[in-house]
C-alpha positions in Angstrom: -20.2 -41.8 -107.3 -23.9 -40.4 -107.8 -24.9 -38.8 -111.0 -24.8 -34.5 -110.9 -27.9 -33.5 -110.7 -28.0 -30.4 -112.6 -25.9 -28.7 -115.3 -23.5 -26.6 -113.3 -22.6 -29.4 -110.9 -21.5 -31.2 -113.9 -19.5 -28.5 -115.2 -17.6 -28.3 -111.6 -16.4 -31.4 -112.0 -12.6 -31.8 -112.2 -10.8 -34.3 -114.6 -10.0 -36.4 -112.4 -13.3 -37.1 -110.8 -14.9 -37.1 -114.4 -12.5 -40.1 -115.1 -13.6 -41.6 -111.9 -17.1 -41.8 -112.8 -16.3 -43.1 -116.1 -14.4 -45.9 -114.8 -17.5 -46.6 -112.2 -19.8 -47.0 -115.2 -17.7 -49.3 -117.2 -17.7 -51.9 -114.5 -19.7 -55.0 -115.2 -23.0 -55.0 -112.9 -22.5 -57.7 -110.1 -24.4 -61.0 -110.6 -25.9 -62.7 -107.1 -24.4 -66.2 -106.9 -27.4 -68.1 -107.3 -26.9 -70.7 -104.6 -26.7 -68.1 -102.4 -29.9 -66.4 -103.6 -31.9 -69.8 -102.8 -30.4 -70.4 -99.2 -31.0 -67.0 -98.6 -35.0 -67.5 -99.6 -35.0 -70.4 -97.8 -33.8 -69.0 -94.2 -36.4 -66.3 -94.8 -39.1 -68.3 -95.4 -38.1 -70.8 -92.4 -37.2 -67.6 -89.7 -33.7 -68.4 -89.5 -31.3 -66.5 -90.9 -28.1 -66.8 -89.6 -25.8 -63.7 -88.5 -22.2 -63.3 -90.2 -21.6 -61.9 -86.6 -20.4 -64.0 -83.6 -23.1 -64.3 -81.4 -22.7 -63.1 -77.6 -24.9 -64.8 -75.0 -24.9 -63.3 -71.3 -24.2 -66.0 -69.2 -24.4 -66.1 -64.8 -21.9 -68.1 -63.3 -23.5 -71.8 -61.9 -22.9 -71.3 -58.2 -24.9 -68.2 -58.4 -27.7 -69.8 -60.4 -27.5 -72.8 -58.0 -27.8 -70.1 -54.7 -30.6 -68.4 -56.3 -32.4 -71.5 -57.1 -31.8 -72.9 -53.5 -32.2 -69.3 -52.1 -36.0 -69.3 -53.3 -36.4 -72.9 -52.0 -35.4 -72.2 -49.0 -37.5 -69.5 -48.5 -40.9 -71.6 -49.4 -39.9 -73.9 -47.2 -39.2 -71.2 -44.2 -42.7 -70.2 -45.0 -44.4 -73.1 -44.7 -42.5 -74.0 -41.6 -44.1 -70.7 -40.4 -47.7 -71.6 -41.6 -47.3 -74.9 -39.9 -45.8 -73.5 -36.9 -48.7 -71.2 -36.3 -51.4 -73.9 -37.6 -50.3 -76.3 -34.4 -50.1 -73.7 -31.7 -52.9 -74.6 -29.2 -54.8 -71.2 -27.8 -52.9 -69.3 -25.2 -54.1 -68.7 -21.8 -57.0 -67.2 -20.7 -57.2 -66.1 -17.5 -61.3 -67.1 -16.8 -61.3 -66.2 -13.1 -59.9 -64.5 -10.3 -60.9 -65.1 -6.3 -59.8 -62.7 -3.8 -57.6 -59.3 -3.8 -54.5 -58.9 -3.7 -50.7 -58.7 -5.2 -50.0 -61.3 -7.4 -46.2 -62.0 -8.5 -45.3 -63.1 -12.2 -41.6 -63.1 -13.1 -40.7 -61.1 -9.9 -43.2 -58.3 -11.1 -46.0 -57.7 -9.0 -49.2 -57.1 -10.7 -52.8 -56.5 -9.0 -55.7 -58.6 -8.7 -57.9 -55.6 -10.1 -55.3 -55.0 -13.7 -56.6 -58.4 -15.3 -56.0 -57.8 -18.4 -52.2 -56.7 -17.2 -52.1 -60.6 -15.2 -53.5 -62.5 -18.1 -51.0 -61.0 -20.4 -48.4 -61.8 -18.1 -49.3 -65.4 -17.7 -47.5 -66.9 -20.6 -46.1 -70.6 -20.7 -42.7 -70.7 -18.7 -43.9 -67.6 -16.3 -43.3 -68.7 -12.5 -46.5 -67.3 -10.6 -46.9 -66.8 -6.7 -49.9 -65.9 -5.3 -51.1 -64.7 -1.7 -52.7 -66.7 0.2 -56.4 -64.8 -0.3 -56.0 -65.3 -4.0 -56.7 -68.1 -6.3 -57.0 -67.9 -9.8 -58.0 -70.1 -12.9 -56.5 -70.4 -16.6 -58.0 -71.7 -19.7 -56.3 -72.8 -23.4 -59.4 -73.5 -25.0 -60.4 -77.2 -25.9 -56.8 -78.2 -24.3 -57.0 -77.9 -20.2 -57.9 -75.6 -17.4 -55.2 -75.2 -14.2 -56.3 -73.5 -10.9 -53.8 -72.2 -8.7 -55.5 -72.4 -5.5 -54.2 -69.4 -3.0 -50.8 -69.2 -1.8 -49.4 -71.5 -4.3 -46.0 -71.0 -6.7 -46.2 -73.2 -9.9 -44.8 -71.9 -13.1 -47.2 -71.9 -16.0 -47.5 -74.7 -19.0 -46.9 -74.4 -22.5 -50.7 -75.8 -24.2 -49.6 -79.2 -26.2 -49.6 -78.3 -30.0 -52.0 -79.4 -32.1 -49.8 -82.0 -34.1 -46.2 -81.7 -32.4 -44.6 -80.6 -29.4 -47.3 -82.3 -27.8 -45.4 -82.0 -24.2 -46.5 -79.7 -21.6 -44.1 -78.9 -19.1 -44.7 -77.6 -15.1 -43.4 -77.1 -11.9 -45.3 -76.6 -8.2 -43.1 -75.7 -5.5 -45.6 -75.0 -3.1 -49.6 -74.9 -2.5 -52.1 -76.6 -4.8 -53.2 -76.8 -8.6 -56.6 -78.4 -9.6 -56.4 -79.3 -13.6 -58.6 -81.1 -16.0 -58.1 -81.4 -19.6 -60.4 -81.2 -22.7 -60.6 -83.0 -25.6 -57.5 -81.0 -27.8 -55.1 -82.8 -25.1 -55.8 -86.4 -26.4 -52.9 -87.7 -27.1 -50.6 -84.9 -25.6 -48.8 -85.4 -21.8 -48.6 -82.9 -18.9 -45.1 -83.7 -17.0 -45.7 -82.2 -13.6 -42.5 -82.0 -11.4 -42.7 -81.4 -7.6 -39.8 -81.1 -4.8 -40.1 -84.8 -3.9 -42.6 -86.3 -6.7 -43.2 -86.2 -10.8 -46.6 -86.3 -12.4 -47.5 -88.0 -15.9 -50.6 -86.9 -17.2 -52.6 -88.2 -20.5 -55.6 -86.5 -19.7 -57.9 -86.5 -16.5 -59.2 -84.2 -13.5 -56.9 -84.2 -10.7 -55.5 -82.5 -7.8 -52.0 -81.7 -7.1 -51.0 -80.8 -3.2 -47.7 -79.6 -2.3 -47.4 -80.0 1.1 -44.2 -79.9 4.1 -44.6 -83.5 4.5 -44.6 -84.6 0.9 -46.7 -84.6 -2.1 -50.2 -85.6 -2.5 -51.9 -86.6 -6.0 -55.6 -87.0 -6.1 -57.3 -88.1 -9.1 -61.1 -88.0 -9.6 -61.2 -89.0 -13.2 -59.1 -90.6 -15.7 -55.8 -91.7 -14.3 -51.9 -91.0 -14.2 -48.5 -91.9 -13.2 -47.0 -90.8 -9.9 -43.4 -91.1 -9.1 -40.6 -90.2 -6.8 -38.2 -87.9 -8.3 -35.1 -89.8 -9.5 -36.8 -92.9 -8.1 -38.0 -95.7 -9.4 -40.7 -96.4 -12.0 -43.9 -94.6 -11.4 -47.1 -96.1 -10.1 -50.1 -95.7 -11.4 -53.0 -93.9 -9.9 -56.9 -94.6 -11.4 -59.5 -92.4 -10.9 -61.2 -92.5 -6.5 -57.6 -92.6 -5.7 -54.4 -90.8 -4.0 -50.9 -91.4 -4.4 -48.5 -90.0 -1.5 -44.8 -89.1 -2.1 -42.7 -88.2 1.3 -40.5 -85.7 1.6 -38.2 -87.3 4.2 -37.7 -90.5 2.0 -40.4 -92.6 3.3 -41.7 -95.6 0.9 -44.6 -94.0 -1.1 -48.4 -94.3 0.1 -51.4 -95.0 -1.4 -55.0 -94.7 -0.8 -58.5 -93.7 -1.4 -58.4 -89.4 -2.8 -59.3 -87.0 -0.4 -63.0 -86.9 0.7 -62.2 -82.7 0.7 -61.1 -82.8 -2.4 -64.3 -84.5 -3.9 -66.4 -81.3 -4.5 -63.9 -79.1 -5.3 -62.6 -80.6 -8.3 -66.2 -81.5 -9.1 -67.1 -78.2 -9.5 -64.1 -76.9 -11.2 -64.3 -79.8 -13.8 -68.0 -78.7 -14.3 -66.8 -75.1 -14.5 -64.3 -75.3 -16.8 -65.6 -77.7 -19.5 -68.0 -74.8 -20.3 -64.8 -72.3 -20.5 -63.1 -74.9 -22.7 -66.0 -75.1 -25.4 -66.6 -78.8 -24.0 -70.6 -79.7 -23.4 -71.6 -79.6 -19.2 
């Protein structure tokens, strides 16, 4: 109980609360236990000073901790996938150059010679291409190879080899003829070309590939490659001057000397192309 603080709230006291405060004063003042007093110091001076309070910690259950954890791991490594992904994809297609008018068919859709930006966005790896017989055209991935679908021909396009992995560059010809010669980027990378009657393995070179009614015709002018019959036996190899022959009918395969007529074509598309594919004439 405070002290009144003036005269009249002392007089409005009442007997009993009167007797209360002078039972109040007549207690002994309270002595600090001096053990107390020094442990007390002490956890001051340290920083510690220990709650009489049970402490409450927030906790998250482990399995969510543990997804978390593996959540943001997860996603690093989704990201650098990504980086590394893009990092090995070689450069799409160009389309360098077009001969001839006409209606060119990609996927079923027919585009004309005279939209070529329409045509080289169409001409993405997997895209099956036919073209009439007045037009040829010619595609580029820079540093990695150059195809020429000569006029009247039906090939799908190839994927570019990565960089790194998924080095592998897949096609099919059905019908007419491709000229194709590779660039530095494609060391070390294989073009599997598949025909009605024949298959082509290519580790880099300037060749000629001739779908004909009688068969298949392979003509290499540089480098060399691997021509087979499909679902035959091992492939032979064909060097660079020379022609391998795969027969529709079944006939034993031939070969021979390449094609005097195809000499200075591929010449001058090999010539033309190392230009478009950053390589030196």
């Amino acid at each position: 109980m405070s002290e009144p603080r003036d005269m009249n709230e002392l007089e409005s006291l009442t007997p009993d609360q009167v007797q209360a405060r002078d039972a109040v004063r007549a207690l002994a003042r309270p002595t600090p236990d001096p053990g107390f007093r020094a442990r007390l110091r002490q956890e001051f001076v340290s920083g510690v000073i220990e709650s009489s309070a049970p402490s409450r910690v927030l906790t998250i259950p482990w399995h969510r901790t543990a997804m978390a954890r593996w959540g943001g791991v997860a996603l690093a490594a989704a990201g650098v996938l990504i980086m590394v992904g893009l990092m090995n994809a070689a450069p799409g297609w160009h389309l360098e150059r077009i001969e001839g008018e006409g209606i060119v068919i990609v996927d079923g859709r027919p585009i004309p010679t005279s939209h070529a930006d329409q045509l080289e966005r169409a001409l993405s790896a997997g895209a099956f291409v036919r073209l009439p017989d007045e037009v040829a055209i010619e595609i580029v991935s820079r540093g990695q190879m150059a195809v020429q679908f000569s006029g009247g021909t039906e090939a799908s396009v190839p994927n570019p080899p990565g960089h790194w992995f998924q080095r592998t560059s897949l096609a099919e010809i059905r019908h007419g003829e491709w000229r194709v010669t590779t660039g530095s980027g494609f060391r070390g990378a294989r073009l599997a070309i598949e025909t009605r009657e024949a298959r082509v393995d290519v580790v880099g070179t300037t060749f000629a590939v001739i779908c004909e009614p009688t068969g298949t015709c392979v003509c290499v002018m540089e480098g060399r490659l691997k021509v087979g019959t499909r679902g035959g036996p091992g492939p032979v190899e064909v060097t660079a001057g020379h022609r391998r022959y795969v027969f529709a009918d079944g006939r034993p395969e031939e070969s021979a000397e390449m094609r005097d007529t195809e000499h200075a074509p591929l010449g001058e598309f090999q010539q033309r192309m190392r230009e478009a594919m950053g390589m030196e004439k």
